[in-house]
Each structure stands twice: as structure tokens, then as C-alpha cells.
N, CA, C and O of each residue as an XYZ file, in Angstrom:
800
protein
N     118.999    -34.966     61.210
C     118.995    -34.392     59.877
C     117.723    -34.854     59.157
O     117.680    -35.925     58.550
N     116.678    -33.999     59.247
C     115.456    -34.299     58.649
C     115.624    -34.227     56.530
O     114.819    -34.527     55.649
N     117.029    -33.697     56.480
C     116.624    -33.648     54.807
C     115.881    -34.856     53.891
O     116.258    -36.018     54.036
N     115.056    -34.598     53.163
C     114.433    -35.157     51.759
C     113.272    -36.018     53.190
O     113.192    -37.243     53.103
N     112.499    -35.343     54.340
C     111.602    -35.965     55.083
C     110.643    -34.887     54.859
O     111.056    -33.921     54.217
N     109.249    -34.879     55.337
C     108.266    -33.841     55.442
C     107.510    -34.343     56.940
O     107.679    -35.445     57.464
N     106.681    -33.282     57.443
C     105.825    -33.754     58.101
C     104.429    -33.538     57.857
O     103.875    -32.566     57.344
N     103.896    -34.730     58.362
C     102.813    -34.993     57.487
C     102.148    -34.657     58.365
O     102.652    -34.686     59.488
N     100.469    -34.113     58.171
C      99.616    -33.724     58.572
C      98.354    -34.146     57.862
O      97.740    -33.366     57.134
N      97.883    -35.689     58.134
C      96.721    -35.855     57.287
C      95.508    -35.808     57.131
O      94.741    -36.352     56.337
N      95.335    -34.843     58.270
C      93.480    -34.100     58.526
C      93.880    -33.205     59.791
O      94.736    -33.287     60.671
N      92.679    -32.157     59.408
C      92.541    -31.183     60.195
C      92.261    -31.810     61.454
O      91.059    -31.964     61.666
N      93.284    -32.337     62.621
C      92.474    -32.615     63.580
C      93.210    -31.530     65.035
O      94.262    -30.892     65.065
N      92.366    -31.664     65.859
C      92.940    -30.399     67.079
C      93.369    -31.301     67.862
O      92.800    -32.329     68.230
N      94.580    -30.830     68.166
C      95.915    -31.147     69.021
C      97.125    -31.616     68.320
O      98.159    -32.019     68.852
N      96.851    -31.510     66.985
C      97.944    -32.177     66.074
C      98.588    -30.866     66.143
O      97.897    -29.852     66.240
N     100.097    -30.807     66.092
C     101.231    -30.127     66.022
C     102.367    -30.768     65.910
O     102.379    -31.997     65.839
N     103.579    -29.976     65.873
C     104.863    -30.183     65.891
C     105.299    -29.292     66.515
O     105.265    -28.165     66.020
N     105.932    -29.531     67.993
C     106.395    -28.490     69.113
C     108.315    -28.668     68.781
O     109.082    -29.623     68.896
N     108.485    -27.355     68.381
C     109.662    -26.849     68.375
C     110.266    -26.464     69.421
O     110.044    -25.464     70.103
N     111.691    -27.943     69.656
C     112.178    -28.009     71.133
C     113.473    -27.059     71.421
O     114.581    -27.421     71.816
N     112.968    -25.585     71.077
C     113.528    -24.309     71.005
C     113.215    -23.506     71.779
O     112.045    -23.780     72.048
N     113.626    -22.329     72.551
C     113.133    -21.381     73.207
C     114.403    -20.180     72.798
O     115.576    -20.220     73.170
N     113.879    -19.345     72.100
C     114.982    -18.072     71.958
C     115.209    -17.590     73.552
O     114.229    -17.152     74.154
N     116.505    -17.673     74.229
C     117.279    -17.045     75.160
C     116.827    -16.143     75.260
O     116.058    -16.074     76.218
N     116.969    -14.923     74.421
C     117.021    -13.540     74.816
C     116.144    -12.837     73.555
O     116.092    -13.010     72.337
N     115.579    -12.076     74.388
C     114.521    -11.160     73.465
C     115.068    -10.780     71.779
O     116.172    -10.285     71.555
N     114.115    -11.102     70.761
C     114.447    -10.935     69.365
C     114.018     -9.643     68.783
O     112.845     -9.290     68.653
N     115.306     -8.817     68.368
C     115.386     -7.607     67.884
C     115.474     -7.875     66.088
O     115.439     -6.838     65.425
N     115.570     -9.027     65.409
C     115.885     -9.503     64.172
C     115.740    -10.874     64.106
O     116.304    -11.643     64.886
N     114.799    -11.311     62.950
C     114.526    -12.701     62.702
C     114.855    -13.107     61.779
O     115.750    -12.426     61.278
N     114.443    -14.367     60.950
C     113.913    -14.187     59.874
C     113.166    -16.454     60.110
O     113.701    -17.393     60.698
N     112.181    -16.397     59.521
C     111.473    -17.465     59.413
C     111.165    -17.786     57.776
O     110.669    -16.964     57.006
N     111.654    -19.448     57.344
C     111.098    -20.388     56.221
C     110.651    -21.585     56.145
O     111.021    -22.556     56.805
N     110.074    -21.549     55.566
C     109.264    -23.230     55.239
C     109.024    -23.038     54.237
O     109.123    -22.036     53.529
N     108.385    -24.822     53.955
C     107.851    -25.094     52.906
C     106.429    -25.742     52.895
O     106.256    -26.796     53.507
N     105.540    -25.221     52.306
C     104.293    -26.720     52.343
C     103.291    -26.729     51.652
O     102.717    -25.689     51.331
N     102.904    -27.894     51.300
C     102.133    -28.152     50.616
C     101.008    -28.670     51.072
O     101.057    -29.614     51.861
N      99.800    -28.136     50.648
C      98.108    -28.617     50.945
C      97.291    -28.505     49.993
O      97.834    -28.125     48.956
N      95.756    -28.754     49.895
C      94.857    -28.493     49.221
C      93.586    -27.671     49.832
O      92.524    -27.273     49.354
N      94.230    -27.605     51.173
C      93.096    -26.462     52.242
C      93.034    -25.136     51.181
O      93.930    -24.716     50.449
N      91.646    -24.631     51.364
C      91.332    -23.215     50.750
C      91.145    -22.294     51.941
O      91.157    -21.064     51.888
N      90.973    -23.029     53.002
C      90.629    -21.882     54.396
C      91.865    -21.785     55.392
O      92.888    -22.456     55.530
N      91.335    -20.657     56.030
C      92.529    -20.242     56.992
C      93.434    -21.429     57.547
O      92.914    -22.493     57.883
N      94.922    -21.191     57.641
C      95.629    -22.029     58.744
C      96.853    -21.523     59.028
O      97.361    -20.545     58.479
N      97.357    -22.229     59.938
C      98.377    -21.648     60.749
C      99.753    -22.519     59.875
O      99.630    -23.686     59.503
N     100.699    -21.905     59.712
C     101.644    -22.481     59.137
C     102.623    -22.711     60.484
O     102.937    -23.804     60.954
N     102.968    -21.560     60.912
C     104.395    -21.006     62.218
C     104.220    -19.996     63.058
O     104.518    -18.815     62.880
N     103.423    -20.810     64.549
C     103.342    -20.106     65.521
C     104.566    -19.907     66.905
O     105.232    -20.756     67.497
N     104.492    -18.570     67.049
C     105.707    -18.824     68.125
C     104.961    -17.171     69.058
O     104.959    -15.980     68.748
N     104.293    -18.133     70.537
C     103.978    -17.107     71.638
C     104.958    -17.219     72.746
O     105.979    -17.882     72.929
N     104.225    -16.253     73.486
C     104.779    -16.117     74.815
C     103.635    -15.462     75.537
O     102.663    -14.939     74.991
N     103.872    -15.555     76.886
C     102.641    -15.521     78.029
C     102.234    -14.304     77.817
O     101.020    -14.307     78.018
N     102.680    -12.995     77.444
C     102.391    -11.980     77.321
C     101.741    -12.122     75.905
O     100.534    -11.938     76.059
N     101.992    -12.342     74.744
C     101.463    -12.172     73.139
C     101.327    -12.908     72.645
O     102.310    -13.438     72.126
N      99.925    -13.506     72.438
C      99.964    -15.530     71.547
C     100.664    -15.101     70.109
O     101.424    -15.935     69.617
N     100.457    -13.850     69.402
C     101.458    -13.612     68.056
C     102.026    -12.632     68.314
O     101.705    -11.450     68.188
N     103.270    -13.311     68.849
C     105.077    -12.701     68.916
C     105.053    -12.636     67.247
O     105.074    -11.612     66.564
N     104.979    -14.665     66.572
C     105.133    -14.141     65.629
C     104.580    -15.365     64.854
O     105.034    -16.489     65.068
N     103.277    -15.065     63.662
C     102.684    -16.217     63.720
C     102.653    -15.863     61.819
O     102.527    -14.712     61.401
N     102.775    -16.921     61.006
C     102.749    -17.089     59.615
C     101.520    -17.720     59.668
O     101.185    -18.460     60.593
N     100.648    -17.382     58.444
C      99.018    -17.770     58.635
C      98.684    -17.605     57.371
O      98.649    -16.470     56.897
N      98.445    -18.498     56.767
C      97.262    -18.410     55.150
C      96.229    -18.296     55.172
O      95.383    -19.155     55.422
N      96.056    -16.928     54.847
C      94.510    -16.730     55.529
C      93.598    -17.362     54.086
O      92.602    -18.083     54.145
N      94.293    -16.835     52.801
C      93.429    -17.877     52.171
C      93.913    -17.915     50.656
O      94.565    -16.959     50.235
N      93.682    -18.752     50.006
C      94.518    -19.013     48.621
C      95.166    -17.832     48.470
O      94.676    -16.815     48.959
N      96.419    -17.796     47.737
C      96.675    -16.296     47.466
C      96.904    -15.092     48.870
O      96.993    -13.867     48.787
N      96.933    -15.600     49.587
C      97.106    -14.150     50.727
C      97.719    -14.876     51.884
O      97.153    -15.737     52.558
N      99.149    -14.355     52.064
C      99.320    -15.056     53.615
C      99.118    -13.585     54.390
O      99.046    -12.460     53.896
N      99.052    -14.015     55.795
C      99.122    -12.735     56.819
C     100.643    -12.916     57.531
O     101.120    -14.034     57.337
N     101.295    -12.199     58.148
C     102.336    -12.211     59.027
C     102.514    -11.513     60.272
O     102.464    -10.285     60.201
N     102.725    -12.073     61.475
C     102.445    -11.083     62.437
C     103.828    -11.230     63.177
O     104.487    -12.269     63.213
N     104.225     -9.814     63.866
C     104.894     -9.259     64.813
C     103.792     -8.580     66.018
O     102.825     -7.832     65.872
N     104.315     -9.108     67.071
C     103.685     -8.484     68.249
C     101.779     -8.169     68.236
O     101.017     -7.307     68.674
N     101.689     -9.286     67.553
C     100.228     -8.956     67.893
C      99.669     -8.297     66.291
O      98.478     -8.021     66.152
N     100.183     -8.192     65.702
C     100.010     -7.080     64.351
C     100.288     -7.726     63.077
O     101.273     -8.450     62.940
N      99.243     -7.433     61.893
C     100.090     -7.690     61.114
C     100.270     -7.500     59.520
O      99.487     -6.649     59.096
N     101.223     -8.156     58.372
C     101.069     -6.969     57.477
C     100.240     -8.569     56.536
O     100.123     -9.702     57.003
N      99.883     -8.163     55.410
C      98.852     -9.094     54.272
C     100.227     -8.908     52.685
O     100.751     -8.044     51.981
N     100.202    -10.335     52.890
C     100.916    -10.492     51.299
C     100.417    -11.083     50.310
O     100.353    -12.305     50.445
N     100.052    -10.684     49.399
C      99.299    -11.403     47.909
C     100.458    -12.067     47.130
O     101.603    -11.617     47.084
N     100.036    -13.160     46.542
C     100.986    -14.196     46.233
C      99.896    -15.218     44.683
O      98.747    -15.640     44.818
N     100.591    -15.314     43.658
C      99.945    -16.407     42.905
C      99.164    -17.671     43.588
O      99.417    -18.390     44.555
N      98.318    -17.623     42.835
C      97.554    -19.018     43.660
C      97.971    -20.557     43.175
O      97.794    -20.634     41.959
N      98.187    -21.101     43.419
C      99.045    -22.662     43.159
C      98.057    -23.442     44.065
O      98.315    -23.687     45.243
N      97.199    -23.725     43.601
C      96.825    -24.951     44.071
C      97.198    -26.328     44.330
O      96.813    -26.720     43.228
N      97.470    -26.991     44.675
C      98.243    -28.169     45.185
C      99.263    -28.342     44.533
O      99.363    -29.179     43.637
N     100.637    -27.151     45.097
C     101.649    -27.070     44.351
C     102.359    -26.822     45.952
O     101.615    -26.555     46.895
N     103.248    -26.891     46.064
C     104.323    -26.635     47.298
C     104.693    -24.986     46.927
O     104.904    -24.295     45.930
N     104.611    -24.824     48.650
C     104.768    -23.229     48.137
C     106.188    -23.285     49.190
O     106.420    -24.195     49.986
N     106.865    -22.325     49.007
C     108.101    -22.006     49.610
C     107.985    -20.564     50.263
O     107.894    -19.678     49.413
N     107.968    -20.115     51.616
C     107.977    -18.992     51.940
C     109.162    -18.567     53.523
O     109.373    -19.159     54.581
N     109.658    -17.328     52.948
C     110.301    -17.181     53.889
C     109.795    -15.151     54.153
O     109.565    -14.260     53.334
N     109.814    -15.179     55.782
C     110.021    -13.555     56.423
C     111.013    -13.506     57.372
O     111.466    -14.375     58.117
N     111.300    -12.227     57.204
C     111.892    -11.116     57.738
C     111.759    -10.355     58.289
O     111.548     -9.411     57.528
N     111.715     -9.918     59.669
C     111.865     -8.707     60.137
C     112.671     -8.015     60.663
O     113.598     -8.754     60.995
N     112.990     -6.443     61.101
C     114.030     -6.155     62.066
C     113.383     -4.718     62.158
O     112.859     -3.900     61.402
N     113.840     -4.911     64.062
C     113.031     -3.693     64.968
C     113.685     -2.063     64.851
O     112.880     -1.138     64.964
N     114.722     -1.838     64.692
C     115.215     -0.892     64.330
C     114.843     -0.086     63.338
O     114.757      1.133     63.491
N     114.460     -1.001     61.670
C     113.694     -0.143     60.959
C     112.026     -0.443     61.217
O     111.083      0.339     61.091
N     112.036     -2.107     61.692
C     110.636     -2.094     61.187
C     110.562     -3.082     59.903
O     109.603     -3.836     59.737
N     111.930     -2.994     58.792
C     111.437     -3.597     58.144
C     111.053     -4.967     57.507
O     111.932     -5.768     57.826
N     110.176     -5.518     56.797
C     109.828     -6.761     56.594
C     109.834     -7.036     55.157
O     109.131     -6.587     54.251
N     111.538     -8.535     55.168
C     111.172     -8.952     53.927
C     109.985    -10.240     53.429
O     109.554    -10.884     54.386
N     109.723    -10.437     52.757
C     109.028    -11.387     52.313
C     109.340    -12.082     50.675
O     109.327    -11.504     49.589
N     109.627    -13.607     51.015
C     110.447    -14.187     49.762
C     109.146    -15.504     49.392
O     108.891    -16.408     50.188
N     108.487    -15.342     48.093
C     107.612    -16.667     47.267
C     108.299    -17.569     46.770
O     109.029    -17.115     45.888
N     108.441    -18.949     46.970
C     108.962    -19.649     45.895
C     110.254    -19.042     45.603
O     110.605    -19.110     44.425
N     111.258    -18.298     46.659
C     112.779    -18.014     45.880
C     112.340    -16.186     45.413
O     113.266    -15.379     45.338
N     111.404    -15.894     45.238
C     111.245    -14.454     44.925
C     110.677    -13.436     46.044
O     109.744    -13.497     46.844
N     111.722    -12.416     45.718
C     111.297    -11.576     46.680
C     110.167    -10.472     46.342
O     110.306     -9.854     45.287
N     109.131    -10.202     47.111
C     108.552     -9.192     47.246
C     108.664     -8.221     47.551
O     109.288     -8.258     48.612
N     108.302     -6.615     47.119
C     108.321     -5.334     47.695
C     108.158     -5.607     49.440
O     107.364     -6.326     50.047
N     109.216     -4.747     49.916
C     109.412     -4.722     51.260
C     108.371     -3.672     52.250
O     108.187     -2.507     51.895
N     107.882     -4.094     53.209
C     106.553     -3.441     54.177
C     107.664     -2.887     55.223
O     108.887     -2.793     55.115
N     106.900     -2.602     56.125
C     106.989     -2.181     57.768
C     105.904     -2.225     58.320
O     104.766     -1.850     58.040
N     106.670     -3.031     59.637
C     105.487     -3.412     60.932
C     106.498     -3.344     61.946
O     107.686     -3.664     61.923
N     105.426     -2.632     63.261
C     106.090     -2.411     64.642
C     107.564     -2.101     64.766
O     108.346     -2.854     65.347
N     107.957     -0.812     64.121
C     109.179     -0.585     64.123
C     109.345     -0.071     65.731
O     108.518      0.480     66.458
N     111.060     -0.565     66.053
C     110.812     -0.376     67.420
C     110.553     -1.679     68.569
O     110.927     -1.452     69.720
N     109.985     -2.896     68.300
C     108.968     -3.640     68.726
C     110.335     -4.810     68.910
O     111.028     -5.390     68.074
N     110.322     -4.820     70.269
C     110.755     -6.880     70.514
C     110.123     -7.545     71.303
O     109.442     -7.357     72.311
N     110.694     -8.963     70.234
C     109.619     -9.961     70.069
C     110.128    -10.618     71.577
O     111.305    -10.748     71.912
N     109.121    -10.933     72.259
C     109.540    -12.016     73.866
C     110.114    -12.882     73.505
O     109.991    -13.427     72.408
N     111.391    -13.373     75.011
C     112.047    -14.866     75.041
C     111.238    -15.223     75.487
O     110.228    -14.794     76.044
N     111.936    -16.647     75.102
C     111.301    -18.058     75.957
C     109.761    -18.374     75.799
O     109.046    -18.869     76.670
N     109.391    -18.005     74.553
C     108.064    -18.369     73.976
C     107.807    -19.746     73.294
O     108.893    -20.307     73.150
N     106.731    -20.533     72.799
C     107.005    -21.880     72.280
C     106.610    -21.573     70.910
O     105.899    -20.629     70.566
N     107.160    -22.495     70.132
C     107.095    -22.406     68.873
C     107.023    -23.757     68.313
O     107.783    -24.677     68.617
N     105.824    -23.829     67.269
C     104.231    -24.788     66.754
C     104.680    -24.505     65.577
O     105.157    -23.495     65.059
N     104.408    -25.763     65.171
C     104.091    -25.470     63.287
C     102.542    -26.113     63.472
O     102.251    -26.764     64.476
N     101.796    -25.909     62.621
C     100.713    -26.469     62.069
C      98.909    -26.011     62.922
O      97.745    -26.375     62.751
N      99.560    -25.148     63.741
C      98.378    -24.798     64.364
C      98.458    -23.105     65.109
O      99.553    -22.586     64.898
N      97.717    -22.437     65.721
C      97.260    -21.119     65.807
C      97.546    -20.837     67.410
O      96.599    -21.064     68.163
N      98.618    -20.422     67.910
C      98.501    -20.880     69.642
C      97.251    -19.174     70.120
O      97.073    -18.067     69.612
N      96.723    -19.900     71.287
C      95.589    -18.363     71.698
C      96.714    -17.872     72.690
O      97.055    -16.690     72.703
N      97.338    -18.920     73.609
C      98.298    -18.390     74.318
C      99.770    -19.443     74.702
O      99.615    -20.599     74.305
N     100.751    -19.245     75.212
C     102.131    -20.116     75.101
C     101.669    -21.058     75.879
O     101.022    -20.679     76.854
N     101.833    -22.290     75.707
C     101.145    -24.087     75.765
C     101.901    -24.957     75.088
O     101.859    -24.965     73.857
N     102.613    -25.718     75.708
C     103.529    -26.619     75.322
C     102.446    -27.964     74.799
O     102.398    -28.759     73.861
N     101.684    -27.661     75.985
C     100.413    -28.653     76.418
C      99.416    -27.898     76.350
O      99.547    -26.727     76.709
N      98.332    -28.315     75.935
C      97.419    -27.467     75.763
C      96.229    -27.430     74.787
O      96.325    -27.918     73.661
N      95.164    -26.874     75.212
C      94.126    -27.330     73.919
C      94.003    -26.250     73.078
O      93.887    -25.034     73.227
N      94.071    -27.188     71.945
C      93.797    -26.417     70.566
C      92.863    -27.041     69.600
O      92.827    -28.207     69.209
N      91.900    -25.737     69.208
C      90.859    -25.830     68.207
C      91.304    -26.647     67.190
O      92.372    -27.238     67.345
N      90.401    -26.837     65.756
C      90.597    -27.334     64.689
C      90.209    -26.052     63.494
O      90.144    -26.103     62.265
N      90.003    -24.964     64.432
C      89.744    -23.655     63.272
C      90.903    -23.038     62.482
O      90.843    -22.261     61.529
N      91.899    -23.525     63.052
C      93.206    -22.749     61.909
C      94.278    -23.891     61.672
O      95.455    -23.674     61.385
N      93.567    -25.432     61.872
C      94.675    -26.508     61.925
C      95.001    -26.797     60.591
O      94.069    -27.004     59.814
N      96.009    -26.842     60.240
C      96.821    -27.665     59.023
C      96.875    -28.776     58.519
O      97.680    -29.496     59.110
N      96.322    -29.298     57.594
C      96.470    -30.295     56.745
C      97.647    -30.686     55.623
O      97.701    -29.972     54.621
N      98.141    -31.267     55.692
C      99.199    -31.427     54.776
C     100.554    -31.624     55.030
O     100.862    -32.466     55.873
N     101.535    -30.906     54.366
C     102.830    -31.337     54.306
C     103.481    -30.055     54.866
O     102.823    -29.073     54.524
N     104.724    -29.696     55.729
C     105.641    -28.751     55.989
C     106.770    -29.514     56.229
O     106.874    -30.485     56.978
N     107.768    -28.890     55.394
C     109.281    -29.506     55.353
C     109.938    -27.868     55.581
O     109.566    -26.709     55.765
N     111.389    -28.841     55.398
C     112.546    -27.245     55.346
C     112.194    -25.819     56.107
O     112.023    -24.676     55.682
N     112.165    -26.423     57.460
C     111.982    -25.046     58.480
C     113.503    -24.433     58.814
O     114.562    -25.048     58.936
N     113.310    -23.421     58.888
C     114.479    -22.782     59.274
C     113.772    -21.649     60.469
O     112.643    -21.164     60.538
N     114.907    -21.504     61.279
C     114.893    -19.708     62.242
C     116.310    -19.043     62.489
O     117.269    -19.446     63.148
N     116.097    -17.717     61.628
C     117.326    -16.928     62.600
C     117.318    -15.992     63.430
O     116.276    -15.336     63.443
N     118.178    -15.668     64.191
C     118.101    -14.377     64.774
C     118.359    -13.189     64.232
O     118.473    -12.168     64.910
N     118.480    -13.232     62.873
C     119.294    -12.516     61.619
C     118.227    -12.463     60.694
O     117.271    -13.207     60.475
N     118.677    -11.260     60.141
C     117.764    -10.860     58.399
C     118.584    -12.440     57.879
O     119.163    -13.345     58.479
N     118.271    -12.169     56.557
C     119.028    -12.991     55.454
C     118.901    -12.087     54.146
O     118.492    -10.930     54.240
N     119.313    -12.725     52.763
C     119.712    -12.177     51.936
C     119.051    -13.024     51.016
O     118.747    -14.126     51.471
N     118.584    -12.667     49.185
C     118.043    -13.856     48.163
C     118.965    -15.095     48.326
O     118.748    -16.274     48.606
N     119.861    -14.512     48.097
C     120.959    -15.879     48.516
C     121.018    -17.307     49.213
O     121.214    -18.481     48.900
N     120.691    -16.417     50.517
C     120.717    -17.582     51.557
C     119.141    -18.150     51.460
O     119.041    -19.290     51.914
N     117.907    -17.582     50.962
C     116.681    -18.107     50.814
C     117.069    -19.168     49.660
O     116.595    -20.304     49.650
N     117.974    -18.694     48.691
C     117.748    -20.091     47.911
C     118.394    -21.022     48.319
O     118.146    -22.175     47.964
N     119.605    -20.635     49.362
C     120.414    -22.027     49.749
C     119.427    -22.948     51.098
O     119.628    -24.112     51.442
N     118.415    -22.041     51.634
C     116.986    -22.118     52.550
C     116.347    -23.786     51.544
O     116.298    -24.938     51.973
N     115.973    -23.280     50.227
C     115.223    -24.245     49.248
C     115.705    -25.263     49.438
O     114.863    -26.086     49.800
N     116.814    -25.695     49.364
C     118.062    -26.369     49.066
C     118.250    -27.166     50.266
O     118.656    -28.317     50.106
N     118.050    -26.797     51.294
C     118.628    -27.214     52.570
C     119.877    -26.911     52.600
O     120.381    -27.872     53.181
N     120.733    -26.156     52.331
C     122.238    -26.183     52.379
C     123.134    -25.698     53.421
O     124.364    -25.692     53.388
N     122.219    -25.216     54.525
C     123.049    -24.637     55.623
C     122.895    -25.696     56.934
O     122.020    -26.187     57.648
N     124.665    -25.702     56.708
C     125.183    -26.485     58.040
C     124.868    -25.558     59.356
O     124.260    -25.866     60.382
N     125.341    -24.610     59.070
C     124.931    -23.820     60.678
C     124.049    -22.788     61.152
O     124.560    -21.670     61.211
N     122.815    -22.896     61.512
C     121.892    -22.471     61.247
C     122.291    -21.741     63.690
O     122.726    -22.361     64.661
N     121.773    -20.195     63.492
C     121.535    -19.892     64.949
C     120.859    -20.777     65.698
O     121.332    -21.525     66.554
N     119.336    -20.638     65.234
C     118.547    -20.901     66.219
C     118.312    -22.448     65.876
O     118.947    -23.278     66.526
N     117.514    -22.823     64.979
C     117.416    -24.410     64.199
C     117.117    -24.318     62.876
O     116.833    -23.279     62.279
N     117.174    -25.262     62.486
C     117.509    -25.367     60.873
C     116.941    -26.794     60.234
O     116.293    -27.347     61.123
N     116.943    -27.406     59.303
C     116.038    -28.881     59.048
C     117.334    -29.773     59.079
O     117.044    -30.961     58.944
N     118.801    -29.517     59.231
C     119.532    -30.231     59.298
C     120.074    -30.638     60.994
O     120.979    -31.392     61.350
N     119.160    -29.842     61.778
C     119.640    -29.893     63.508
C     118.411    -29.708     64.017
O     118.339    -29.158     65.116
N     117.032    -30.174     63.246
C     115.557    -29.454     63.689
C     115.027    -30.379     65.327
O     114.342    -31.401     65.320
N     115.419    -29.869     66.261
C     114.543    -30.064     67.759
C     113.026    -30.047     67.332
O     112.469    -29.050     66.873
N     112.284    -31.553     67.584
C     111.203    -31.272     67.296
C     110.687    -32.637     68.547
O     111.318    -33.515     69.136
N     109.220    -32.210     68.521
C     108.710    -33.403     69.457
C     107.056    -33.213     68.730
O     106.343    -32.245     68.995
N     106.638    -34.357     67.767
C     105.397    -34.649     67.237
C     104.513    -35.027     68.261
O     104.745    -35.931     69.064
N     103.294    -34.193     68.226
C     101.885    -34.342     68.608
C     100.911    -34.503     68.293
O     100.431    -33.708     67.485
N     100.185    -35.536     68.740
C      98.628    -36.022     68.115
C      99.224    -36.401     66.690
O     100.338    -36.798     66.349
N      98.068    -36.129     65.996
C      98.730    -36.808     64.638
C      99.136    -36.243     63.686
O      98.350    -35.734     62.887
N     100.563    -36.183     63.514
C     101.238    -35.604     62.663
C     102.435    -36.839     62.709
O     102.741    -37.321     63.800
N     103.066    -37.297     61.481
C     104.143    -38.041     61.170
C     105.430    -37.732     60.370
O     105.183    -37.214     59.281
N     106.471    -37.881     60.581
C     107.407    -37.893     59.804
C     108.109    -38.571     59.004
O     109.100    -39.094     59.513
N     107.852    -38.833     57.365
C     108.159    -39.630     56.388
C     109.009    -39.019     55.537
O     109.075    -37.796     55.417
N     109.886    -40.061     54.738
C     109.840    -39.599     53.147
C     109.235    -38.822     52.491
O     109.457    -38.728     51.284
């Protein structure tokens, strides 16, 4: 039970991650991905990567830069504009599902006008899934640049195999869910790499 912990990330350095000791079973027709984190980086980084041997972005969350995250399905992806908060903790959660296509996207507890990407489109099993860095391809082990590495803080990860609802994003904030599908920050499988720590 990681609640009221973060992981820390205190310089851009390459090979630092946090490998998520997860592998989705069976191909994902419906997700949804949240975190939280806080930095003072102005340039690109990787928040939540998750490949597979076939597609390094199954499905990768990325700040491309103050104010704008990117989100990708299958290789693709859509651009969300967002207030700029400078060294403020940002809270973000997505959504997708292959049937319509569609993608929610929640700021800080608020939801945004809803997109579509790769309707139709599932995401590969048995891919690995990174916080804090950009995978080129699925590498448990493996070298990674310092061009999209993360500095700072990410707490309160969640994954489902499921949409969600405003609801459950704010009980997301909160930490409040005991039973989470895939993992959750109260059951989070994790194995720290290079330098990244887990504190208070």
C-alpha cells in the first residue's frame, strides 16, 4: 500500500524508471490510465509508457510541453491543452475504448471535451509498462535515453481494463479504491530502477 508515498525522480538521468510488475493477459479493447505528478521540467517527458514487441506506443502519456499533454493508442495520437501550473501537481487521468474510439480525458478532477483515436484498434498483451521514461521498444532491461526522462514526483497510479466515470476519477485523487483490475496505488507491483526512490 503505497498511500501518502511518491516516487521520486531527482534528475533526468537514463535508465531511471519504475517497471510495472504487470503484464495485461489478454489484448485491451478498454482502458483507462491515472496519475499524479509533479515537476518543474518545461520539456518533453514521458509520464506512462506501456509497449509491446510489435508497438513501443500501445499506450504512452507524454508532456510534450507546459500546457499540452499528448496521448497515444497504437502508435497514434490525440494533443490536450490544459492550464499551465507550474510547479503545482497535476492530476491526470485517460480513457479509451475500441468500439467507439472514444477518449476521455480528466485535469485535476475535470473533465475535458471528449476526442476519438483508432476506433476499432487493440491494444497488445503482455507488453511492459514504465513510468518515467519513453520505451523505443518492450525492455524490461534495456537502454534508455535521457531525451524524454522525468524528473520529479509521480504518485497515485492507477490501470483499468474499464472506462471510468467523474466519480471514480475523484475517488482516483483520493486513493479510495480497494479493488482496482489491473493495479492500483493500494496493490501497486512495482520494481525501482537506477535512480528513482520511494518516500513520504
Amino acid at each position: 500500500d503505497l498511500q501518502w508515498k511518491a516516487f521520486i525522480f531527482p534528475q533526468e538521468t537514463k535508465g531511471s524508471l519504475v517497471l510495472v510488475r504487470v503484464k495485461p493477459a489478454q489484448p485491451l479493447l478498454n482502458f483507462t490510465v491515472c496519475l499524479c505528478s509533479f515537476t518543474d521540467l518545461s520539456h518533453p517527458y514521458s509520464l506512462f509508457s506501456y509497449a509491446t514487441k510489435e508497438q513501443s506506443k500501445e499506450i504512452l502519456l507524454h508532456k510534450h510541453r507546459p500546457g499540452e499533454y499528448h496521448f497515444y493508442v497504437g502508435g497514434e495520437f490525440l494533443t490536450f491543452h490544459v492550464p499551465l501550473s507550474f510547479v503545482e501537481s497535476e492530476h491526470v487521468c485517460v480513457s479509451w475504448e475500441s468500439t467507439t474510439g472514444i477518449v476521455g480525458f480528466w485535469f485535476n478532477g475535470k473533465p475535458w471535451p471528449r476526442k476519438g483515436l483508432q476506433k476499432g484498434y487493440t491494444v497488445g498483451a503482455k507488453g511492459v509498462i514504465v513510468l518515467g521514461q519513453e520505451q523505443e521498444q518492450e525492455q524490461e532491461q534495456g537502454s534508455f535515453g535521457t531525451q524524454w526522462a522525468f524528473a520529479g514526483e509521480i504518485s497515485s497510479v492507477y490501470m483499468w481494463d474499464v472506462g471510468i466515470i467523474t466519480r471514480q476519477v475523484h475517488e482516483a485523487m483520493q486513493d479510495r479504491f480497494d479493488d482496482v483490475p489491473l493495479f492500483g496505488w493500494t496493490n501497486f507491483p512495482y520494481k525501482l530502477v537506477g535512480e528513482v526512490y520511494l518516500k513520504p
